[in-house]
ROSE-4610 file (N, C-alpha, C; in Angstrom, 1 decimal, always signed):
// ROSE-4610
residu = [X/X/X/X/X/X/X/X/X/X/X/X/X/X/X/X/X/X/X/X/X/X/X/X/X/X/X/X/X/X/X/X/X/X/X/X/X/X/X/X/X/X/X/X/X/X/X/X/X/X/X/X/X/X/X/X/X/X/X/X/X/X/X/X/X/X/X/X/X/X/X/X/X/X/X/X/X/X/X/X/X/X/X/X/X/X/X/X/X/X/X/X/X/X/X/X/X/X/X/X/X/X/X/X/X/X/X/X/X/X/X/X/X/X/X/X/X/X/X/X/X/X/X/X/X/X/X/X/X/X/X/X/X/X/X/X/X/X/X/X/X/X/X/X/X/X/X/X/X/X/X/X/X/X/X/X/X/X/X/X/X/X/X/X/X/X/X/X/X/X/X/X/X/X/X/X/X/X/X/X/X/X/X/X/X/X/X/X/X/X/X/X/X/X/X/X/X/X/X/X/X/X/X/X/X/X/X/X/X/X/X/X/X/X/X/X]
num = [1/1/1/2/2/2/3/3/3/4/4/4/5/5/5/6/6/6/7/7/7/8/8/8/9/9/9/10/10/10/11/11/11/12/12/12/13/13/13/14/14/14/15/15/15/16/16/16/17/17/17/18/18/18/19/19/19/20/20/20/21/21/21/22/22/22/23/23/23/24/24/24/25/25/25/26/26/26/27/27/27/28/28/28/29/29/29/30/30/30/31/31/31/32/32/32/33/33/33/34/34/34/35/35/35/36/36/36/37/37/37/38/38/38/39/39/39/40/40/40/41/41/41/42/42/42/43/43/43/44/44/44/45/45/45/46/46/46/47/47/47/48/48/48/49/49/49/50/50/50/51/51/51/52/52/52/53/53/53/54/54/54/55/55/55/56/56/56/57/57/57/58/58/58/59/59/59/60/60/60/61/61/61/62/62/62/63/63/63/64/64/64/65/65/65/66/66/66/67/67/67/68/68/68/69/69/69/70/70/70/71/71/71/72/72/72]
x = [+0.8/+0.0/+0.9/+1.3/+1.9/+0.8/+0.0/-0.5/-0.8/-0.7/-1.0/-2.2/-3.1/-4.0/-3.8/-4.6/-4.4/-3.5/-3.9/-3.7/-2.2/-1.8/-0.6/+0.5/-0.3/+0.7/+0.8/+0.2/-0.7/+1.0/+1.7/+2.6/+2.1/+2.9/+3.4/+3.5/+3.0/+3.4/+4.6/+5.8/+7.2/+6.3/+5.6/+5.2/+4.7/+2.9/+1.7/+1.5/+2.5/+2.4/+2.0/+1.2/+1.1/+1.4/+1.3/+1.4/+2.3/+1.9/+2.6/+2.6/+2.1/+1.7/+0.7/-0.1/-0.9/-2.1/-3.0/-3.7/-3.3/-2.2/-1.4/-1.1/-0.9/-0.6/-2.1/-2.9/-4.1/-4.5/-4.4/-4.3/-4.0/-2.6/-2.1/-2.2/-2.8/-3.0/-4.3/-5.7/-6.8/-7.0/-8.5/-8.7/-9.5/-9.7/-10.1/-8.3/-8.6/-7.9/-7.6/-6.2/-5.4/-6.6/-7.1/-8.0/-9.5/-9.8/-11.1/-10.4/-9.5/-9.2/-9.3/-8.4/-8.6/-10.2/-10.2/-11.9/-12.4/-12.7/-13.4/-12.7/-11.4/-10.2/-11.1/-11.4/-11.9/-13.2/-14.1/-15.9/-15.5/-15.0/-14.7/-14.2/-13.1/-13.0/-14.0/-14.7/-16.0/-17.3/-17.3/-18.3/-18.3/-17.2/-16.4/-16.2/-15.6/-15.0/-14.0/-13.1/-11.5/-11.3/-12.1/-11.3/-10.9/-11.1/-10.5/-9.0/-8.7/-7.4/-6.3/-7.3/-6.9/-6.2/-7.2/-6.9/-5.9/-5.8/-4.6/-3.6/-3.0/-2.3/-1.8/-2.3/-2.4/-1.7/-2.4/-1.4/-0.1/-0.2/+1.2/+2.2/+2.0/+2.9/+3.0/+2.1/+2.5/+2.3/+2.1/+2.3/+3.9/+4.2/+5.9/+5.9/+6.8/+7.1/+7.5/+7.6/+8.0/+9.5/+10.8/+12.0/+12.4/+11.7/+11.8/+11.4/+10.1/+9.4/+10.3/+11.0/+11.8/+13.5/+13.6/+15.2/+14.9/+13.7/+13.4/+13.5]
y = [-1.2/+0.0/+1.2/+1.7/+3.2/+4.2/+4.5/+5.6/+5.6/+7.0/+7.7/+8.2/+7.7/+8.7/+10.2/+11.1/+12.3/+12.3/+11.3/+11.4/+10.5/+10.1/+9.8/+10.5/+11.0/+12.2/+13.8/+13.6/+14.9/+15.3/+16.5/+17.5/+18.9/+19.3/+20.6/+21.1/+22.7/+22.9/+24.1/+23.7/+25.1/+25.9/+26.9/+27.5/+28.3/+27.6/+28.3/+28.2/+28.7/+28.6/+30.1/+30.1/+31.3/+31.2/+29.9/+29.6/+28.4/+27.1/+25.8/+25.4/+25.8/+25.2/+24.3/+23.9/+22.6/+23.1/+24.2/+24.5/+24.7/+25.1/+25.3/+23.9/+22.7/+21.3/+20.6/+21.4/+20.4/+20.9/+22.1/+22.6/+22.2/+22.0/+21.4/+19.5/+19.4/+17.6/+17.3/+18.7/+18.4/+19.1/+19.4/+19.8/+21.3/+21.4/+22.2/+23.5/+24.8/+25.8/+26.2/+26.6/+26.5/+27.7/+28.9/+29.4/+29.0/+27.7/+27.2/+26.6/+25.9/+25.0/+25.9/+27.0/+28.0/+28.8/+28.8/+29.5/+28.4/+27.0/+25.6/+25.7/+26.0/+25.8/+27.1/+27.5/+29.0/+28.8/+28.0/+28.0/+26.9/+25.9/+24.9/+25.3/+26.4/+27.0/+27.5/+28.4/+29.0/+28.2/+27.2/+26.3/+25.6/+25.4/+24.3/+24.5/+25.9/+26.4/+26.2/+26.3/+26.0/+24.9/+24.0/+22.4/+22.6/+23.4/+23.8/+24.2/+25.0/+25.0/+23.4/+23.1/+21.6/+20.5/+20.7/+19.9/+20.2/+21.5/+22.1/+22.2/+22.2/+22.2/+20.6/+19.4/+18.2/+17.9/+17.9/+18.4/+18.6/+19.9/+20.3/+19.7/+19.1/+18.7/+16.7/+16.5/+14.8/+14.9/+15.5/+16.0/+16.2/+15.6/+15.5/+16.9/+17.3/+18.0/+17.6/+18.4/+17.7/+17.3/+18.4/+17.9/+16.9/+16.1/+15.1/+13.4/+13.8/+12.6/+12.6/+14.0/+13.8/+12.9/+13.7/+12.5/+11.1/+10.2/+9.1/+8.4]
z = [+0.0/+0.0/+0.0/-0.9/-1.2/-1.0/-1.3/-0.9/+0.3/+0.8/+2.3/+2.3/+3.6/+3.5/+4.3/+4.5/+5.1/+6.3/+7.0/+8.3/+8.9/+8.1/+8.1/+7.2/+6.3/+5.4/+6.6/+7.8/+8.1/+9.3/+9.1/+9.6/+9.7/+10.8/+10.8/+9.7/+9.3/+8.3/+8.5/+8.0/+8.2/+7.5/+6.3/+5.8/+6.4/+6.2/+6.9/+8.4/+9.2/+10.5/+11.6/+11.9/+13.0/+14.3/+14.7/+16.3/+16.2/+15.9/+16.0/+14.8/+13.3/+12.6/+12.0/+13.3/+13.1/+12.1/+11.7/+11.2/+9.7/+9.6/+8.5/+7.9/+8.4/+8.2/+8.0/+8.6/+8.2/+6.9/+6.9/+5.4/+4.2/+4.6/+3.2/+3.2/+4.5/+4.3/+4.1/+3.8/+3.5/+2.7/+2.1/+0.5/+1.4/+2.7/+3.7/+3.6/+3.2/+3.6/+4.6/+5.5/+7.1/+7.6/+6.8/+7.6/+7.9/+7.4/+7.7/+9.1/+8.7/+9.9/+11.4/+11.4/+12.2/+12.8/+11.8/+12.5/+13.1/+12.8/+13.3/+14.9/+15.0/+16.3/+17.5/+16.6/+17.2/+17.5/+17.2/+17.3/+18.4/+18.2/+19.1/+20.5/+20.5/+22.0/+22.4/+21.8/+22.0/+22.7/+21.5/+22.0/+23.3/+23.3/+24.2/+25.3/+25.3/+26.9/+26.8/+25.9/+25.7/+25.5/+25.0/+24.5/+23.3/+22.5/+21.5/+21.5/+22.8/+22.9/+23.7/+24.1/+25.1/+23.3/+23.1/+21.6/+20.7/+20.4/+19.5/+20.2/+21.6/+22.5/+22.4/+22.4/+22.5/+20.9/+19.8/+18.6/+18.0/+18.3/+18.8/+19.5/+20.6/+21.4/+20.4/+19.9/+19.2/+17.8/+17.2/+15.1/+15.2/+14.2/+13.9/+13.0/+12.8/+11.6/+10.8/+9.4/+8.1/+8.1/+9.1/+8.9/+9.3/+10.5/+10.9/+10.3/+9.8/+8.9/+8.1/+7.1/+5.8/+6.1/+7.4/+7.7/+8.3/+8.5/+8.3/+7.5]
């Protein structure tokens, strides 16, 4: 099985990064733009009471980045 799906192709993005990158990686690992992803991170705190940030916090700390997957 060569192909990857999303979520194993799914990094940090070095690029589109504002904070940790992770919205910017979901971005470019879904057909979804880094600022949808962002506003969703943002209705979700809202909604939530801050699990939104519990979650992207969680993220961050276990999403590899690309330079690391690439020296694998």
């Amino acid at each position: 099985m060569t192909e990857k799906n999303w979520l194993q192709a799914f990094t940090k993005s070095d690029k589109d990064r504002w904070l940790g990158g992770i919205c910017g990686g979901l971005g470019e690992s879904t057909p979804l733009p880094s600022w949808v992803w962002r506003l969703m991170f943002v209705l979700i705190f809202a909604i939530t009471y801050g699990m939104g940030f519990f979650i992207y916090i969680l993220l961050w700390i276990f999403v590899p980045t690309k330079s690391k997957i690439e020296d694998q």
